[in-house]
C-alpha positions in Angstrom: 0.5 -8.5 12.1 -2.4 -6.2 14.1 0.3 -3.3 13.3 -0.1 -3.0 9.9 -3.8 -2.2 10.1 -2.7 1.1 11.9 -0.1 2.1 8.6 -3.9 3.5 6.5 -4.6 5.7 9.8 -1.6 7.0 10.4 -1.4 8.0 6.4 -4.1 9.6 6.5 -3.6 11.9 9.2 -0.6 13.1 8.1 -2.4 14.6 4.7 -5.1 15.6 7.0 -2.6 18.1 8.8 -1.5 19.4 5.4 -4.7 20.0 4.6 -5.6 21.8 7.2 -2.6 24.8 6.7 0.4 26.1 8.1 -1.0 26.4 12.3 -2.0 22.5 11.9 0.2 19.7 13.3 3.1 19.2 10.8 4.2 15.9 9.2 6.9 15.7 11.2 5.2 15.8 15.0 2.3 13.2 13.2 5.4 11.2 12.6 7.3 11.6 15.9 4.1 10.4 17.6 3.1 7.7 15.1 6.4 6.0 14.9 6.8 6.3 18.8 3.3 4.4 19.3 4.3 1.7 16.9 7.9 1.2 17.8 7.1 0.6 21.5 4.2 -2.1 19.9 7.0 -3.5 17.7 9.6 -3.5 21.0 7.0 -5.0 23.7 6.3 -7.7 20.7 10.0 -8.6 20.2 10.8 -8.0 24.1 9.0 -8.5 27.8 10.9 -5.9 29.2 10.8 -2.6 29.5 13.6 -1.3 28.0 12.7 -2.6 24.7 9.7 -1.1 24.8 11.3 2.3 25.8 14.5 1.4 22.9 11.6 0.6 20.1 9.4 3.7 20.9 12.9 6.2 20.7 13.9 4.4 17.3 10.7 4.5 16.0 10.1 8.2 17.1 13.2 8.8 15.4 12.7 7.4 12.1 8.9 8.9 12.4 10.5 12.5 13.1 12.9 11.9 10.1 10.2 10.7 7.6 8.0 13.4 8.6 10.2 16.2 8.3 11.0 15.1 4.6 7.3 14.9 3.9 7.3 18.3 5.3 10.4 19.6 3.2 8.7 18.0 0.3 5.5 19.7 0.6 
């Protein structure tokens, strides 16, 4: 799948913005973004229309939001 060759990228940006100290772009946003770009790939894959598109990009902004903010907690 061309999605998983994004996964490395997206990884590293999100130690990139803990690297970079507390004014930098938390885990969290990274993963609100991230997860909304790859959902919405995901949906338009698994769906023509546009509300799987627009379903896939909220889910995976979701779970990206929820997986950041642990990183976040975490760190």
């Amino acid at each position: 799948m061309q999605i998983l060759h994004i996964l490395p990228a997206i990884h590293a940006e999100i130690t990139k913005a803990h690297e970079k100290g507390p004014c930098a772009s938390s885990a969290r946003n990274v993963g609100i973004v991230a997860g909304a770009v790859l959902g919405a790939a995901i949906g338009s894959q698994m769906s023509d229309k546009k509300a799987g598109v627009a379903l896939g990009a909220g889910l995976g902004a979701s779970l990206g939001g929820i997986i950041g903010n642990d990183i976040d907690r975490r760190s």
